[in-house]
N, C-alpha and C positions, 0 to 999 in steps of 0.2 A: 849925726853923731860924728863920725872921723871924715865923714867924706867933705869933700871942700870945694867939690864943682859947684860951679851954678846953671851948668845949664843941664836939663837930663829929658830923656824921653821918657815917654808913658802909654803901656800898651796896656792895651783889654777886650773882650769883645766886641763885637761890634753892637752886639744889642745883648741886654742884660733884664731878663721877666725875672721879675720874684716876687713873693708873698703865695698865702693861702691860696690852693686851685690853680697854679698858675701854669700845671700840667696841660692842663686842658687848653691851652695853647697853643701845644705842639704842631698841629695840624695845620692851622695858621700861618704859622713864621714859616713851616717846611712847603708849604706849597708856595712861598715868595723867592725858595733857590733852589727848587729843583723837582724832581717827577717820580721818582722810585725811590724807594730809601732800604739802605742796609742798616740796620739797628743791631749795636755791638751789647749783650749784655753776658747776663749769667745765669745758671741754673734756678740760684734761688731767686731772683729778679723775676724769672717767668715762673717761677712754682707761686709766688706775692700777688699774680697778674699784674704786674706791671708793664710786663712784652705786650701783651692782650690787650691790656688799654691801651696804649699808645698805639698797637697798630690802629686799634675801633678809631681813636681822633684823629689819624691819619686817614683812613678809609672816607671820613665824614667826608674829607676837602678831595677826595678822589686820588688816591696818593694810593701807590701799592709799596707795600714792606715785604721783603724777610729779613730775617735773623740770625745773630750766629751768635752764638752761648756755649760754645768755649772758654768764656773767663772762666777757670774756675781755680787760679790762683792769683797773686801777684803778676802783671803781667811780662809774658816771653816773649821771644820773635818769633818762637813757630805761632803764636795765634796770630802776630803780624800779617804774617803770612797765609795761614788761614782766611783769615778774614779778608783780605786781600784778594785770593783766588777767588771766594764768592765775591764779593761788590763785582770783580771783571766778567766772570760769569753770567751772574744773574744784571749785570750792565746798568747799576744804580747808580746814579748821580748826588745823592746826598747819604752822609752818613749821620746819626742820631746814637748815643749812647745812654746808656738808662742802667744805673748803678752807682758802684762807688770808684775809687780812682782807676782801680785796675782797668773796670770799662773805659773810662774816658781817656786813659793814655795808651789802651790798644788802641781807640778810635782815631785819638789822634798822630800815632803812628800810618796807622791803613790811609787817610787821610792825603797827608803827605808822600808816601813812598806811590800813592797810585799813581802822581802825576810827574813827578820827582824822579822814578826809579831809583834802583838798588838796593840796599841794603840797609835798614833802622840806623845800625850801628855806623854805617858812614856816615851819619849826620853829627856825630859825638866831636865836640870842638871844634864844631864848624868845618870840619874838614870835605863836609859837602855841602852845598848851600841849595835850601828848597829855594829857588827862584819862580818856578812854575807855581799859579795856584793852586792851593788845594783844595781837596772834593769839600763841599761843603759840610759844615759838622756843625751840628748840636748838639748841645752835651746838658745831661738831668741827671745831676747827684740825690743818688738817695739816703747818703749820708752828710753828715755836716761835719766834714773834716777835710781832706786833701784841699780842697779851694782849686783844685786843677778845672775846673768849667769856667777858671778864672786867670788861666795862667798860660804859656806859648812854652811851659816846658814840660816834658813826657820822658818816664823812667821808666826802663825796658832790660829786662834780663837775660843778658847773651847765656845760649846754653852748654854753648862752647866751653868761657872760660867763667863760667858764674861771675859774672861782672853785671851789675845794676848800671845799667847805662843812662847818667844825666844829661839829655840833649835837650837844648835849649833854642831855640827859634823863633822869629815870628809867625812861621809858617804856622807852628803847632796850636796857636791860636784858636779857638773855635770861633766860629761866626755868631752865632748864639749861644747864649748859656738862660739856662729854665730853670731857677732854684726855687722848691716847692716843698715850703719844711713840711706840709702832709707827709711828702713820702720818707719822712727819717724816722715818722711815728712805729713804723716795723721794726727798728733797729734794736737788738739787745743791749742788756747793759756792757757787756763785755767790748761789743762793737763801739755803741755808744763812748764807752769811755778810751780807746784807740783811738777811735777818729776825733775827739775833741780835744786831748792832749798832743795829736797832731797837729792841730788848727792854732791851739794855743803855743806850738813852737815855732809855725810859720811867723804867728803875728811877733812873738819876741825875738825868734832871729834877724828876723827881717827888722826889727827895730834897732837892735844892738850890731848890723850889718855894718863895717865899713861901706857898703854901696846904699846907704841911706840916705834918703832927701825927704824933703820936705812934705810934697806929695805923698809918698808910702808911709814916714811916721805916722799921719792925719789917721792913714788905714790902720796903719797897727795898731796904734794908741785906742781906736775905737773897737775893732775887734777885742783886744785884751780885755777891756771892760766887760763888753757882751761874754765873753764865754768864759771869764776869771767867774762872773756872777750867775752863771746859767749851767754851769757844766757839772756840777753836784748835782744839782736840782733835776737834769734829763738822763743820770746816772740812775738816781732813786726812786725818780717816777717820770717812768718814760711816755705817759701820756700828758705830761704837761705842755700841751701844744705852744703856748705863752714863751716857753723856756725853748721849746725845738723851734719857733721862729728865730726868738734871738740868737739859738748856735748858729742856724743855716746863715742868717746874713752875717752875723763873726768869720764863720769858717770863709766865706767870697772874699769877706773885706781882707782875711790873712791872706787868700791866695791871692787877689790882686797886691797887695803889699808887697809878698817876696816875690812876686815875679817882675817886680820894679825893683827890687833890691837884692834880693838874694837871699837863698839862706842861708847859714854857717856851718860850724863845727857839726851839731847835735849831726844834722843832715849825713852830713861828709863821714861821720862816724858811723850813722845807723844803716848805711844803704849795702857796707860788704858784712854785715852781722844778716840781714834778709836773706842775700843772695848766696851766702855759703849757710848759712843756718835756719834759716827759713821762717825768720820770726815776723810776723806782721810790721810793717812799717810806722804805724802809728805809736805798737806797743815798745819796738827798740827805740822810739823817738822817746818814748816816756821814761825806760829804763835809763836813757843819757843826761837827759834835760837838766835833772839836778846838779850832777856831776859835775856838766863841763860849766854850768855856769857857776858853780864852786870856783873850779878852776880859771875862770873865765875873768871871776867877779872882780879885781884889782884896774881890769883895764875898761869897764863898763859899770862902776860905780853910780854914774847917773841916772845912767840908761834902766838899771834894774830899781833902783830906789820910784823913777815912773812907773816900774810894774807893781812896785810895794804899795802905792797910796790905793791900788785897789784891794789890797788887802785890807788894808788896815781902816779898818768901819767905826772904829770908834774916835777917826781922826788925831789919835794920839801925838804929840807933838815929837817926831822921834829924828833925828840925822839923816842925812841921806846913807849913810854907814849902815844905819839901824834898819834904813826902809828895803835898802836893797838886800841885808841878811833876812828881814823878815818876806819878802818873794820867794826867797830861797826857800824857806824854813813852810812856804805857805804851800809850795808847788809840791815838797816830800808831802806833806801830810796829804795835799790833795790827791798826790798818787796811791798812796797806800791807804784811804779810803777806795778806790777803785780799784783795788786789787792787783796793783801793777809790782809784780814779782822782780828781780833781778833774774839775769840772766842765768846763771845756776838752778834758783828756783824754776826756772822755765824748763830746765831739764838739759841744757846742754852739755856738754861731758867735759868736767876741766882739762884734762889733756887734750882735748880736740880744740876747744878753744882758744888755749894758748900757744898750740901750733901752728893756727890762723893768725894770730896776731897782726905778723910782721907784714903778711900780705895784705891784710884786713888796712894796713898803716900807709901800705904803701898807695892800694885803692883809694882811701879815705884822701890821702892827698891830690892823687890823680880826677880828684873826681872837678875840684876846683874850690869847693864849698868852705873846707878850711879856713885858705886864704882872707873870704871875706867876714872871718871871729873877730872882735877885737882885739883878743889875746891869739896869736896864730902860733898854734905846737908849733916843734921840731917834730922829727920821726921817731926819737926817742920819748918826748912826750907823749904821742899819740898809743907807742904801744902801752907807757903806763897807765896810761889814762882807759884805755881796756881793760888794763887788769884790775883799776879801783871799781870800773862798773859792775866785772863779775861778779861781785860778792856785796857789791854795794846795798846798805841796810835803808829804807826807805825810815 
């Protein structure tokens, strides 16, 4: 798109299992880095058994696990922390997460800080550099959304100053990633449709990114197709295994995409609406998604009209004008089949909200994410552009 380097790196794990059963692996790859394993999940992860079976395909290769199931929000630094004390304690050398993002960026926080030292949040702008390895990590989404089993960066919310902290590394990298759409089959519609319009904003920010190249379009451009055409379908019937293959490899192919590119606005917006109001991450990505690429659309014209030709099934012969208002015009209607409320509707109190704003504007720029929109606010846009979301009519 706007970027004009030619030369760029390209990170990802080092080994990447997917397809059907491909859990059953586990055991396998973790006895190739290491001997005791701390497994990061969550309460409902282990009410699903999914803690239980993974330790059983660990136990096969002689491999001892415990666990710690503390996620049980968006993730903080006290479970950093947490988790942390037990991996040193119980003296495990590899860590395994089993969930959805909040696990794999606690894990990939513990990970980093065990060998690293200090504190999560020193790592934010590189102001400390993991140069030590880190413990080894595999990482098992059981949703088809964040793409972080796919990504070197992990967002952690200071509880100090409610700041959502985007730190970005290659440390944070996992070693393995085990993506196995069996396990998104449990996923409600609710979840289901968070985490896919999350996936489906990695893949178009990361497309309309000024830090775009060539390598990450290829990704984007194919995730979008996958879950433009699958993510109604794993809304309405969540046993269509068919349709929950093709999210889980969308949602990878989005988070390898932006973690080669970056994401933008939606991002840089949604992350101080979570941390001072508590809204899921995928859901505030869906409440912005239209908006800013409203706003957005004068300086990414091309870029969205490639999101429209997946709309548009009847191959109509339309402008790139036409294609890029019809992505726009495809993505509300696709949210508001999914229930995805604006902010108001979710219940937050308009004077609270728009007291937040200004900090909410200022965060959203600090965060860095901005920057890489085609269209890059001011701080006076950013807070209007909060105020169109509030109320915003899908």
């Amino acid at each position: 798109m706007i970027q004009t380097k030619t030369i760029f790196t390209v990170n990802s794990p080092g080994t990447i299992i997917y397809g059907r059963d491909s859990f059953e692996e586990v055991g396998v790859y973790a006895k190739k880095i290491g001997t005791k394993v701390l497994i990061i999940s969550d309460p409902i992860m282990d009410s699903l058994g999914f803690v239980h079976q993974c330790t059983s395909y660990l136990n096969e290769q002689g491999l001892e696990a415990v666990s710690y199931l503390g996620v049980i929000s968006e993730p903080v630094d006290t479970y950093v922390t947490e988790g942390l004390r037990l991996l040193q304690s119980e003296q495990c050398d590899i860590i395994i997460s089993v969930g959805g993002g909040s696990c794999i960026d606690t894990a990939k926080a513990i990970a980093v800080v065990a060998t690293n030292g200090g504190y999560i949040g020193d790592y934010m702008k590189m102001q400390k550099i993991a140069n030590q390895t880190p413990i080894p990590h595999i990482a098992i989404p059981t949703t088809a959304g964040t793409g972080s089993e796919a990504t070197d960066a992990t967002v952690i919310t200071s509880t100090t100053n409610d700041v959502k902290m985007m730190i970005k590394q290659p440390a944070f990298m996992p070693n393995v990633a085990i993506v196995d759409p069996l396990l998104t089959l449990t996923s409600p519609p609710s979840i289901t449709a968070a985490t896919g319009i999350d996936a489906l904003s990695h893949a178009i920010e990361s497309y309309l990114s000024r830090l775009a190249h060539p390598y990450s379009n290829v990704l984007a451009l194919s995730a979008m197709d996958l879950i433009v055409n699958n993510i109604l379908k794993v809304y309405e019937q969540g046993d269509d295994i068919d349709a929950r293959e093709a999210m889980s490899l969308g949602a990878m192919q989005a988070g390898l995409s932006f973690s080669n590119a970056s994401v933008a606005l939606v991002h840089g917006m949604s992350r101080p609406i979570g941390a001072l109001f508590h809204v899921p991450h995928g859901i505030s990505n869906a409440m912005l998604l239209p908006a800013v690429l409203e706003y957005s659309k004068d300086a990414c014209v091309d870029g969205l009209a490639d999101l429209g030709k997946f709309f548009n099934k009847e191959g109509e012969a339309l402008t790139q004008d036409e294609l890029a208002d019809l992505a726009i015009s495809s993505i509300k209607e696709m949210c508001k089949k999914m229930d995805i409320g604006n902010l108001q509707q979710w219940g937050i109190e308009e004077d609270a909200f728009y007291a937040a704003i200004p900090k909410m504007a200022v965060d959203a720029i600090a965060s860095g994410s901005p920057g890489n929109n085609p269209k890059v606010p001011t701080h006076e846009e950013l807070m209007e552009l909060y105020k169109i979301v509030y109320h915003y009519e899908f």
